[in-house]
Backbone bond lengths (Angstrom), bond angles and torsions (degrees), N, CA, C in turn:
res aa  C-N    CA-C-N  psi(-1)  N-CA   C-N-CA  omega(-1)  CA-C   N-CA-C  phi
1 X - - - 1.443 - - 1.525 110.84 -
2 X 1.216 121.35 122.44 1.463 145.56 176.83 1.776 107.05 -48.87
3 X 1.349 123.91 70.71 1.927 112.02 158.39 1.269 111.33 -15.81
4 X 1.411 85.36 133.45 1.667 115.20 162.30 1.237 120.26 -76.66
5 X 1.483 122.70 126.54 1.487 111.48 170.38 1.546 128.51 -23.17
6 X 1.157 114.93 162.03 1.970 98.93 157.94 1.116 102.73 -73.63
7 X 1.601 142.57 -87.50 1.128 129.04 156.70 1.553 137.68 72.85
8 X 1.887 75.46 -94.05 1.503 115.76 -178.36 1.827 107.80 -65.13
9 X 1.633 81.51 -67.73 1.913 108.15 172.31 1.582 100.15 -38.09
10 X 0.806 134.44 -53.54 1.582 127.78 -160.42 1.335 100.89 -89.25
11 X 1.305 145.48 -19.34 1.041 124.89 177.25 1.919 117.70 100.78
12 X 1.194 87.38 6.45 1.898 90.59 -161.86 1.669 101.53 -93.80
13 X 1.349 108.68 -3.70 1.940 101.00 170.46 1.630 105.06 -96.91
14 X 1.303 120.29 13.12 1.339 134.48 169.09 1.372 115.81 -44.93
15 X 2.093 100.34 -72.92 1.575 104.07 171.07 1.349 130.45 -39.23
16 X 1.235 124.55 -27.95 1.362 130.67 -159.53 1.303 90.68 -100.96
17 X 1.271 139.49 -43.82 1.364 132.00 -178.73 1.347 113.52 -44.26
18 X 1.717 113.22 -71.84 1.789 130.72 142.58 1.418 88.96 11.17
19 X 1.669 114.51 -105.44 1.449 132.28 -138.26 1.853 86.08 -66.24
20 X 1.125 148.46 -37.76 1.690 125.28 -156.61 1.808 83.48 -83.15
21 X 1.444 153.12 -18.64 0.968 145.45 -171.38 1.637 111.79 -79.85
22 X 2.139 107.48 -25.22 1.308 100.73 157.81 1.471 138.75 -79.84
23 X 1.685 87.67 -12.43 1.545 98.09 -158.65 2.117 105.52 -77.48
24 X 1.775 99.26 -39.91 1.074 99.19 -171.56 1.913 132.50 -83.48
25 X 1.545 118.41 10.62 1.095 108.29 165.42 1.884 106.07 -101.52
26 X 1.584 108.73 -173.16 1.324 89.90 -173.30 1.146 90.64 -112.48
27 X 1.613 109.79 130.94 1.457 106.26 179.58 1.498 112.63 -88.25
28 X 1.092 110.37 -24.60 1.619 112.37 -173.07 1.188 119.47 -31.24
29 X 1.395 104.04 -28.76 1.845 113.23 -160.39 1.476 87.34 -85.40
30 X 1.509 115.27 -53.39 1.478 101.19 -168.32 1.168 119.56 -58.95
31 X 1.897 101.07 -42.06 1.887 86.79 167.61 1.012 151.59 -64.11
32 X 1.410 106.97 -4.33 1.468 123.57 -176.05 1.224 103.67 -86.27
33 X 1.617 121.24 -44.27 1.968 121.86 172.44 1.453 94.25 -68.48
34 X 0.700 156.65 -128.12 1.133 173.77 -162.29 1.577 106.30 -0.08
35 X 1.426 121.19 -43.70 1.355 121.28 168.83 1.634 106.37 -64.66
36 X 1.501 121.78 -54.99 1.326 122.61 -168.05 1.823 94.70 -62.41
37 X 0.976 127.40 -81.12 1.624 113.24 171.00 1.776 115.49 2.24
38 X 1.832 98.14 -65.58 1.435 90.73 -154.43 1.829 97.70 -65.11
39 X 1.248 123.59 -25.62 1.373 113.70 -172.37 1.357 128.43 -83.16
40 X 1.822 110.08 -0.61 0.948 122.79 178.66 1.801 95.08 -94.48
41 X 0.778 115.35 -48.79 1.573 111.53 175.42 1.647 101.46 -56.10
42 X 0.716 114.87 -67.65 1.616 115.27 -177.50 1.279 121.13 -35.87
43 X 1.135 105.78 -38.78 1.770 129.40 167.04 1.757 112.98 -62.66
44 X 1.382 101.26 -47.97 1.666 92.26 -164.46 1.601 87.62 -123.80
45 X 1.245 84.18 -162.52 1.973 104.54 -160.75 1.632 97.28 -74.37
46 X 1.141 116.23 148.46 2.115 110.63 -178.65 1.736 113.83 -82.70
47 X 1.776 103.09 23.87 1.043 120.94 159.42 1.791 112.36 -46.04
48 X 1.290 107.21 -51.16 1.342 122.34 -170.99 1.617 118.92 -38.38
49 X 1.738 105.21 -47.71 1.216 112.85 -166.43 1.926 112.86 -81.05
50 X 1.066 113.50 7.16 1.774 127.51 -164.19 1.161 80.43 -127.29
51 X 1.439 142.57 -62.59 1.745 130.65 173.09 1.112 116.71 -99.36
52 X 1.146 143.72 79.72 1.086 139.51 173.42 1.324 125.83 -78.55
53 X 1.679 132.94 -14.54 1.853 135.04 153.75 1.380 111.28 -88.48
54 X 1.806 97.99 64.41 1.480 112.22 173.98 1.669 109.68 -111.48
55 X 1.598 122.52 155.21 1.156 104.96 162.24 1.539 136.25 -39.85
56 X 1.304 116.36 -32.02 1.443 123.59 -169.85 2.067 91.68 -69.75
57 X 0.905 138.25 -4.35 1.670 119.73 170.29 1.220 96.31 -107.22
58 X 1.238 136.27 31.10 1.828 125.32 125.13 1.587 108.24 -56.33
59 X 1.527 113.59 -45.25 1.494 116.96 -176.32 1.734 117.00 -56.92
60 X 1.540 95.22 -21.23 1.661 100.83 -168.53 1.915 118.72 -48.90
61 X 1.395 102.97 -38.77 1.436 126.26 173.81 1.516 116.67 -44.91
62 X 1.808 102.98 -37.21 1.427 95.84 -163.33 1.532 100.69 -96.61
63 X 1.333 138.58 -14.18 1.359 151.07 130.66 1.100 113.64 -20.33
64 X 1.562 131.59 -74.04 1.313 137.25 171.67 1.437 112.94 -18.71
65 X 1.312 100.83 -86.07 1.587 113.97 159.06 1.474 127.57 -27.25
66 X 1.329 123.63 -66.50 1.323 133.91 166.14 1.964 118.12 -32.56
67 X 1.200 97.45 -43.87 1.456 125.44 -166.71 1.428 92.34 -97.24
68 X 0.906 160.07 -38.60 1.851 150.77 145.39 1.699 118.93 -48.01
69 X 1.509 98.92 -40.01 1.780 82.41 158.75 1.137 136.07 -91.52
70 X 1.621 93.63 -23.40 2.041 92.23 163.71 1.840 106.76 -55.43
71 X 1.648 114.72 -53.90 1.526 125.98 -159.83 2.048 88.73 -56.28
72 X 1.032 141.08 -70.93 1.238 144.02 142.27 1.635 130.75 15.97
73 X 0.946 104.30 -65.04 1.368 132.26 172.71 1.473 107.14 -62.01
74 X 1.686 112.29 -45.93 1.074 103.30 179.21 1.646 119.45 -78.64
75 X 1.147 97.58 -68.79 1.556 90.72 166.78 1.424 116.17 -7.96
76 X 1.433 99.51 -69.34 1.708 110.79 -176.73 1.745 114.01 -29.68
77 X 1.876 88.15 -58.79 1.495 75.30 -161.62 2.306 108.17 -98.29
78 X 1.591 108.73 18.90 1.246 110.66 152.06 1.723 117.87 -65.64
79 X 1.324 89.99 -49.07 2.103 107.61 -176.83 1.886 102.61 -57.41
80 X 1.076 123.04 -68.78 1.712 141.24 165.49 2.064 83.39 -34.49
81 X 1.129 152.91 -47.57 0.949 132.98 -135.64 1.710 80.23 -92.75
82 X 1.647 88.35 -73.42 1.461 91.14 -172.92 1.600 138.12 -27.06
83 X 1.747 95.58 -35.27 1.440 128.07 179.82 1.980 115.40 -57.05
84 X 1.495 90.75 -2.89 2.016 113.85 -176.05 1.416 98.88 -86.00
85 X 1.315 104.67 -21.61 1.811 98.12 -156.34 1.567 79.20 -112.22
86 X 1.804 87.99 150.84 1.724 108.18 174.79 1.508 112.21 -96.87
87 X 1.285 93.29 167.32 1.774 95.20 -149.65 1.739 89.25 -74.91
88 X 0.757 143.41 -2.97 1.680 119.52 153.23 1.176 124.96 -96.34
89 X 1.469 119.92 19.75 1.414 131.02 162.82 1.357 101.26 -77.05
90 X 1.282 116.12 130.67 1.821 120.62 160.76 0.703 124.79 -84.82
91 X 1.432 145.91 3.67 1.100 153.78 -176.79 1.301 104.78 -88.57
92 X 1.823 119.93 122.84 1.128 123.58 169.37 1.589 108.16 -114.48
93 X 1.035 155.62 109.87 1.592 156.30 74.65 1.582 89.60 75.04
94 X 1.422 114.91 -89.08 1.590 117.85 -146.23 1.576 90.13 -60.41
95 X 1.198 150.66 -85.38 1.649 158.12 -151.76 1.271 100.51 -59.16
96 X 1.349 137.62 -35.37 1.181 101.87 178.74 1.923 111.84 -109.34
97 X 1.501 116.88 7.40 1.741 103.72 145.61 1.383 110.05 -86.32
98 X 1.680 124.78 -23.92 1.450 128.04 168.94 1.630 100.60 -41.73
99 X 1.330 120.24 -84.84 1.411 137.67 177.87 1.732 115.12 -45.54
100 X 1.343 130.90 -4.08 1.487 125.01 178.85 1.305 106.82 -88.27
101 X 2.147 101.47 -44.32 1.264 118.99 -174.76 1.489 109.25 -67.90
102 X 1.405 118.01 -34.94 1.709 116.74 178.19 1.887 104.77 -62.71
103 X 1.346 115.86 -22.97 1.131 107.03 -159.26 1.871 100.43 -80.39
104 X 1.328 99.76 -38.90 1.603 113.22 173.16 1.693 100.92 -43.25
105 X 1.480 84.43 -57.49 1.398 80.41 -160.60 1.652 133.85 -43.87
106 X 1.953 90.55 -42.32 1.624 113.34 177.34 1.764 103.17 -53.19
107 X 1.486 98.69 -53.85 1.283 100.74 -177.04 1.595 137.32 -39.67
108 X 1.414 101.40 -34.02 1.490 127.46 177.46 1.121 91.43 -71.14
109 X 1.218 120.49 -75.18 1.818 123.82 -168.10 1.389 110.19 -17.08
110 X 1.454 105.25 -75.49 1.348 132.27 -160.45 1.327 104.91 -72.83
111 X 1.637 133.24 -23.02 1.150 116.40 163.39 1.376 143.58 -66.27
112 X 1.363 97.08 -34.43 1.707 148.41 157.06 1.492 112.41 -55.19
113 X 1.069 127.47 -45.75 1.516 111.58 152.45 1.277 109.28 -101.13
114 X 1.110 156.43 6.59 1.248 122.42 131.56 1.719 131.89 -35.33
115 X 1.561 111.33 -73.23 1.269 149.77 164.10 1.823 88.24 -25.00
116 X 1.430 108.46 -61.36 1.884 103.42 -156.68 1.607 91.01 -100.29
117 X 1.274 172.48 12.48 1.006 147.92 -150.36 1.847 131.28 -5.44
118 X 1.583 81.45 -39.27 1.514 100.78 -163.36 1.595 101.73 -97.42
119 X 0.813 128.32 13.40 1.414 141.16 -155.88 2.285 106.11 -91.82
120 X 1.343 90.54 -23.53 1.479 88.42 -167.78 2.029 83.62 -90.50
121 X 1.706 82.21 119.40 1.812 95.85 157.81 1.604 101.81 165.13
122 X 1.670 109.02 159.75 1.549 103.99 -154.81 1.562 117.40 -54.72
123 X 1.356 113.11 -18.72 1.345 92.38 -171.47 1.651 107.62 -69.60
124 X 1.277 131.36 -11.20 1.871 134.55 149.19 1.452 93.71 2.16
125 X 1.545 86.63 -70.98 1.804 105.70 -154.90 1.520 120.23 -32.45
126 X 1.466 103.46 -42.68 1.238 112.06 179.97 1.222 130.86 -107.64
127 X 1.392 106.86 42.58 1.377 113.87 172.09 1.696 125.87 -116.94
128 X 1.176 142.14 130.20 1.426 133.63 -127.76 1.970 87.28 -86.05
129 X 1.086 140.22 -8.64 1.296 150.25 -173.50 1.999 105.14 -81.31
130 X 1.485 96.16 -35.80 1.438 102.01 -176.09 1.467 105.08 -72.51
131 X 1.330 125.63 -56.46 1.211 140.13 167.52 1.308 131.97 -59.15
132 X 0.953 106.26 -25.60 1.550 123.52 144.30 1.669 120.32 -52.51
133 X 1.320 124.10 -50.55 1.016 138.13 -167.22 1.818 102.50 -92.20
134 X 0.871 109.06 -43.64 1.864 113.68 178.05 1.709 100.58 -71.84
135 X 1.130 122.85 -37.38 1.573 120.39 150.42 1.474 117.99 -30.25
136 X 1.529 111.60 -75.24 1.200 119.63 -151.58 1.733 94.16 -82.42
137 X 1.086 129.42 -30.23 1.746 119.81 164.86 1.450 105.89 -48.95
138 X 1.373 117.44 -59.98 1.964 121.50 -174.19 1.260 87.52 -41.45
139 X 1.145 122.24 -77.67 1.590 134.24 -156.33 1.316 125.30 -36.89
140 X 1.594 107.15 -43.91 1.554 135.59 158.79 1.676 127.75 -47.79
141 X 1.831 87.67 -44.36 1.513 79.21 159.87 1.022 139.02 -83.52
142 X 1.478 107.79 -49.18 1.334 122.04 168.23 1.506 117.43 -46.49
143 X 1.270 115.22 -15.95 1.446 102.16 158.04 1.465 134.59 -93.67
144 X 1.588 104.70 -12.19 1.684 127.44 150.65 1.529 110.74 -27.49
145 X 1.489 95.73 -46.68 2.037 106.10 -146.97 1.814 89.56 -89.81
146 X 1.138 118.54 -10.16 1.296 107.06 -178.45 1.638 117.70 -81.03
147 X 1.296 110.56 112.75 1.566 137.57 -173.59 1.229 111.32 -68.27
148 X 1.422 117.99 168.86 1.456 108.62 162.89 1.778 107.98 -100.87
Protein backbone atom coordinates (compact mmCIF):
# COMPACT_ATOMS: atom_id res chain seq x y z
CA UNK A 1 0.00 0.00 0.00
CA UNK A 2 1.23 3.40 -1.36
CA UNK A 3 2.01 6.17 2.01
CA UNK A 4 0.23 9.04 2.44
CA UNK A 5 1.87 12.26 2.31
CA UNK A 6 2.53 13.90 5.80
CA UNK A 7 0.44 16.54 4.69
CA UNK A 8 -2.40 14.47 4.04
CA UNK A 9 -1.68 12.32 7.48
CA UNK A 10 -1.84 15.39 9.56
CA UNK A 11 -4.71 16.79 8.38
CA UNK A 12 -3.32 20.32 7.36
CA UNK A 13 -4.82 20.27 3.50
CA UNK A 14 -8.14 20.21 5.48
CA UNK A 15 -8.35 24.15 5.74
CA UNK A 16 -8.17 24.64 2.20
CA UNK A 17 -10.60 21.98 1.46
CA UNK A 18 -13.13 24.08 4.09
CA UNK A 19 -12.52 27.38 2.08
CA UNK A 20 -12.87 25.70 -1.91
CA UNK A 21 -16.35 24.23 -0.34
CA UNK A 22 -17.16 28.10 0.31
CA UNK A 23 -15.89 29.36 -2.67
CA UNK A 24 -17.78 26.99 -5.09
CA UNK A 25 -21.62 27.31 -4.60
CA UNK A 26 -23.22 30.65 -5.41
CA UNK A 27 -24.00 32.25 -2.45
CA UNK A 28 -25.32 35.42 -3.73
CA UNK A 29 -28.63 33.89 -4.33
CA UNK A 30 -28.77 32.62 -0.88
CA UNK A 31 -27.79 35.87 0.40
CA UNK A 32 -30.00 37.73 -1.26
CA UNK A 33 -33.19 35.22 0.06
CA UNK A 34 -32.10 34.96 3.10
CA UNK A 35 -31.11 38.66 3.53
CA UNK A 36 -34.59 39.82 2.04
CA UNK A 37 -36.33 37.36 4.68
CA UNK A 38 -34.24 38.72 7.48
CA UNK A 39 -35.53 42.37 6.67
CA UNK A 40 -38.84 41.41 6.17
CA UNK A 41 -38.98 39.86 9.59
CA UNK A 42 -37.24 42.71 11.01
CA UNK A 43 -39.80 44.88 9.55
CA UNK A 44 -42.96 43.14 10.76
CA UNK A 45 -44.05 41.07 13.75
CA UNK A 46 -41.99 37.27 13.69
CA UNK A 47 -45.51 36.25 13.07
CA UNK A 48 -44.23 35.71 9.53
CA UNK A 49 -41.90 32.85 10.16
CA UNK A 50 -44.83 30.29 11.97
CA UNK A 51 -47.20 31.66 9.00
CA UNK A 52 -45.56 32.28 6.35
CA UNK A 53 -48.77 31.89 3.26
CA UNK A 54 -49.89 35.13 4.75
CA UNK A 55 -50.78 38.31 2.97
CA UNK A 56 -47.75 40.13 4.36
CA UNK A 57 -45.31 37.89 1.58
CA UNK A 58 -46.83 40.01 -1.19
CA UNK A 59 -44.34 42.51 0.66
CA UNK A 60 -41.51 39.85 0.30
CA UNK A 61 -40.70 41.18 -3.42
CA UNK A 62 -40.11 44.63 -2.33
CA UNK A 63 -37.37 43.36 0.25
CA UNK A 64 -35.77 41.35 -2.38
CA UNK A 65 -35.06 44.40 -4.13
CA UNK A 66 -34.31 46.55 -1.16
CA UNK A 67 -31.74 43.89 -0.01
CA UNK A 68 -29.91 43.80 -3.67
CA UNK A 69 -29.18 47.43 -3.44
CA UNK A 70 -28.00 47.49 -0.02
CA UNK A 71 -25.93 43.77 -1.08
CA UNK A 72 -24.72 46.12 -4.21
CA UNK A 73 -23.72 49.01 -2.60
CA UNK A 74 -21.61 47.01 -0.72
CA UNK A 75 -19.66 45.32 -3.02
CA UNK A 76 -19.43 48.71 -4.63
CA UNK A 77 -18.00 50.33 -1.92
CA UNK A 78 -15.61 46.99 -0.71
CA UNK A 79 -14.17 47.15 -4.67
CA UNK A 80 -13.78 51.45 -4.36
CA UNK A 81 -11.95 50.39 -1.07
CA UNK A 82 -9.74 47.95 -2.42
CA UNK A 83 -9.32 50.28 -5.52
CA UNK A 84 -6.89 52.60 -2.57
CA UNK A 85 -4.36 49.97 -2.59
CA UNK A 86 -1.74 49.63 -5.50
CA UNK A 87 -1.56 46.68 -7.39
CA UNK A 88 1.49 45.38 -5.44
CA UNK A 89 -0.20 45.88 -2.27
CA UNK A 90 -1.56 42.42 -1.00
CA UNK A 91 -3.81 43.45 0.92
CA UNK A 92 -7.30 42.76 -0.16
CA UNK A 93 -10.34 44.51 1.78
CA UNK A 94 -13.09 41.86 0.89
CA UNK A 95 -11.32 38.45 2.86
CA UNK A 96 -10.18 39.91 5.51
CA UNK A 97 -13.72 42.03 6.67
CA UNK A 98 -15.20 38.73 4.84
CA UNK A 99 -13.04 36.62 7.42
CA UNK A 100 -13.51 39.07 10.77
CA UNK A 101 -17.29 38.82 10.11
CA UNK A 102 -17.03 34.81 9.72
CA UNK A 103 -15.08 34.89 12.87
CA UNK A 104 -18.07 36.77 14.79
CA UNK A 105 -20.04 34.69 13.35
CA UNK A 106 -18.29 31.22 14.59
CA UNK A 107 -18.05 32.95 17.74
CA UNK A 108 -21.79 33.44 18.23
CA UNK A 109 -22.41 29.91 17.20
CA UNK A 110 -20.27 28.38 19.61
CA UNK A 111 -21.24 30.61 22.32
CA UNK A 112 -24.85 29.92 21.75
CA UNK A 113 -24.51 26.37 22.04
CA UNK A 114 -22.57 26.36 24.68
CA UNK A 115 -24.97 28.69 26.80
CA UNK A 116 -28.20 26.40 25.22
CA UNK A 117 -26.95 22.85 24.82
CA UNK A 118 -30.38 21.84 24.11
CA UNK A 119 -31.04 24.50 21.80
CA UNK A 120 -30.21 22.62 18.41
CA UNK A 121 -33.82 21.36 16.99
CA UNK A 122 -36.23 22.56 14.15
CA UNK A 123 -38.05 24.91 15.87
CA UNK A 124 -34.16 27.01 15.53
CA UNK A 125 -35.51 27.40 12.14
CA UNK A 126 -38.01 29.65 13.04
CA UNK A 127 -36.69 31.95 15.08
CA UNK A 128 -35.80 35.56 13.70
CA UNK A 129 -32.12 35.20 15.64
CA UNK A 130 -31.42 32.00 13.46
CA UNK A 131 -31.96 33.86 10.33
CA UNK A 132 -30.42 36.54 11.37
CA UNK A 133 -27.35 34.67 11.94
CA UNK A 134 -27.44 32.37 8.57
CA UNK A 135 -27.64 35.96 6.99
CA UNK A 136 -24.71 37.30 8.46
CA UNK A 137 -22.50 33.87 7.62
CA UNK A 138 -23.83 34.34 3.59
CA UNK A 139 -22.80 37.81 3.96
CA UNK A 140 -19.35 36.88 5.39
CA UNK A 141 -18.65 34.96 2.62
CA UNK A 142 -19.71 36.60 0.01
CA UNK A 143 -17.64 39.19 1.17
CA UNK A 144 -14.53 36.68 1.29
CA UNK A 145 -15.07 36.30 -2.65
CA UNK A 146 -14.76 39.96 -3.14
CA UNK A 147 -11.41 40.58 -5.20
CA UNK A 148 -9.65 43.48 -5.89
Amino acid sequence: RKAQPLNRALGINMAGTIFKYFEKPNTFILLMIFSSISMFVAGSDSNFLQNPLSWELLALPVAYIFSYLILMFWITAISMLNALFTKDDHFNAGPTIGSSLLCVCILVTFSALSNNPNILSLTLLTTPSFIYLVTLYLFSIQTIKIGK
